[in-house]
C-alpha positions as CSV (number, residue, x, y, z in Angstrom):
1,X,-15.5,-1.3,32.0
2,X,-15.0,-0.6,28.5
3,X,-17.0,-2.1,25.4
4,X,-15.3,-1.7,22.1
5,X,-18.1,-0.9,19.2
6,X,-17.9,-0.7,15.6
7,X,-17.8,2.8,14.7
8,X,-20.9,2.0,12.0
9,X,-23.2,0.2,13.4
10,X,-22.4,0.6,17.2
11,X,-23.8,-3.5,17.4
12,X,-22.3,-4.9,21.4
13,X,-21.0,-8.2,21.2
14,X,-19.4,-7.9,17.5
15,X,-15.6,-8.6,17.1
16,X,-13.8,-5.6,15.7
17,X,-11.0,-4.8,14.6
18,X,-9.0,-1.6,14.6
19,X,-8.3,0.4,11.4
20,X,-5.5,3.4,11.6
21,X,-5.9,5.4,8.7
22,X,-3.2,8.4,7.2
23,X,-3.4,10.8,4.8
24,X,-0.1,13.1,5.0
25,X,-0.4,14.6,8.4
26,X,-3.2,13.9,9.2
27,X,-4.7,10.3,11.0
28,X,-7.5,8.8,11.9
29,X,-8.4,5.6,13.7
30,X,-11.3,3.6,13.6
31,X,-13.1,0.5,14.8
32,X,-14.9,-1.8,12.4
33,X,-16.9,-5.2,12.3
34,X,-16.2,-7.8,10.0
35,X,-19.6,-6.6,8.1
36,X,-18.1,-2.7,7.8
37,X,-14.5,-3.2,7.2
38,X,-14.9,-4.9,3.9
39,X,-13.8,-1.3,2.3
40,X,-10.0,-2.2,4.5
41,X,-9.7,-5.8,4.0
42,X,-9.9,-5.7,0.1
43,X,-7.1,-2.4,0.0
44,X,-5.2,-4.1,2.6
45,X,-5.6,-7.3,0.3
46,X,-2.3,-7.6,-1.9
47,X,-4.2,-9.5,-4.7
48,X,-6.7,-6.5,-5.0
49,X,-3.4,-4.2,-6.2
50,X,-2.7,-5.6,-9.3
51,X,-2.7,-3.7,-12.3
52,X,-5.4,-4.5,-14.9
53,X,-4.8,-4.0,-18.8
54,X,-7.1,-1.2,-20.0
55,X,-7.3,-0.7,-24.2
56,X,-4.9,1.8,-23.4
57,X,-2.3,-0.3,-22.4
58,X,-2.5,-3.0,-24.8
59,X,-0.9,-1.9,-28.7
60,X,-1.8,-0.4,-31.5
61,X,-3.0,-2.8,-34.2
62,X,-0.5,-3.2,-37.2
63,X,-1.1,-0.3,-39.6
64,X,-0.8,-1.0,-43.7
65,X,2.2,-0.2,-45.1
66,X,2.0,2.9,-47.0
67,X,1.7,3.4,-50.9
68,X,5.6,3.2,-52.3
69,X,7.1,7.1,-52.9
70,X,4.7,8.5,-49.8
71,X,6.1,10.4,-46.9
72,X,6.3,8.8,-43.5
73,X,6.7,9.9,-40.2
74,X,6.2,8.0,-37.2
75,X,3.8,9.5,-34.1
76,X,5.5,9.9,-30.9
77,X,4.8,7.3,-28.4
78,X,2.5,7.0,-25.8
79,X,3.9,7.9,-22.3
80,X,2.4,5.7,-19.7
81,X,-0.2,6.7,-17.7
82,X,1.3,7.9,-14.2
83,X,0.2,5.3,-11.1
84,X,-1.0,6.1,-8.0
85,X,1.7,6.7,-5.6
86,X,-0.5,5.7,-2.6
87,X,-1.8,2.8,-4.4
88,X,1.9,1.7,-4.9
89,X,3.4,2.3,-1.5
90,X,0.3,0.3,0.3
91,X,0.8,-2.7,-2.4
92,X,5.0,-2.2,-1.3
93,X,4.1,-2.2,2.7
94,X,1.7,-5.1,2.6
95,X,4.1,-7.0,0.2
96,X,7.0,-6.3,2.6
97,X,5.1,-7.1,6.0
98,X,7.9,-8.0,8.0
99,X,7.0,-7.2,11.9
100,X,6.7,-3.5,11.4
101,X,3.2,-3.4,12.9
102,X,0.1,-3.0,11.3
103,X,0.1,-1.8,7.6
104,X,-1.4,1.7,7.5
105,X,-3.6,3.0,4.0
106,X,-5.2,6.1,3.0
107,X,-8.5,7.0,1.6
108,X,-7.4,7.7,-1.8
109,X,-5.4,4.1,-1.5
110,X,-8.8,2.5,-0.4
111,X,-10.6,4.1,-2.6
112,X,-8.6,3.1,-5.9
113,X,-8.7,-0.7,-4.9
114,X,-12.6,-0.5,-5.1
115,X,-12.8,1.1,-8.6
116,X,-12.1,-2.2,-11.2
């Protein structure tokens, strides 16, 4: 007989679920109860990958007009900030879905949907 335990706790009796996790080559699998999978559910959760605004990304306020006869010279604009690849590719394979099996995330992916 085999008894499937979260990998935390180690409570018997307690639905789990199984998490497979990747990072490049390497993988990992892991069982979780509802309670200690939290952490999956919100980076597997497509509303927890939206982009937020930051003060960076909103504009500059309007600047004065400078005095008539004064030399001007624009500042080079801002690049944007570059986005997490992983963070991108798990928001594109839970957005996609489509019976290819379950959605696999890494750490770093997991990680950034915790940080607001």
């Amino acid at each position: 007989m085999q008894v499937t335990v979260c990998d935390v706790c180690k409570r018997v009796g307690v639905e789990t679920r199984l998490y497979k996790i990747t990072e490049g080559e390497r993988s990992v699998e892991t069982d979780r109860c509802q309670e200690h999978s939290q952490p999956f559910e919100e980076a597997l959760d497509p509303a927890s990958h939206q982009v937020k605004e930051t003060a960076d990304d909103l504009p500059a306020p309007a600047k004065k007009s400078p005095a008539k006869g004064s030399a001007t010279r624009k500042a080079p604009a801002k690049k944007a900030a570059k986005r997490d690849t992983a963070k991108k590719a798990a928001a594109q394979e839970s957005q996609s879905g489509g019976g290819r099996g379950p959605v696999l995330t890494t750490i770093e992916a997991i990680d950034a949907a915790k940080k607001p």
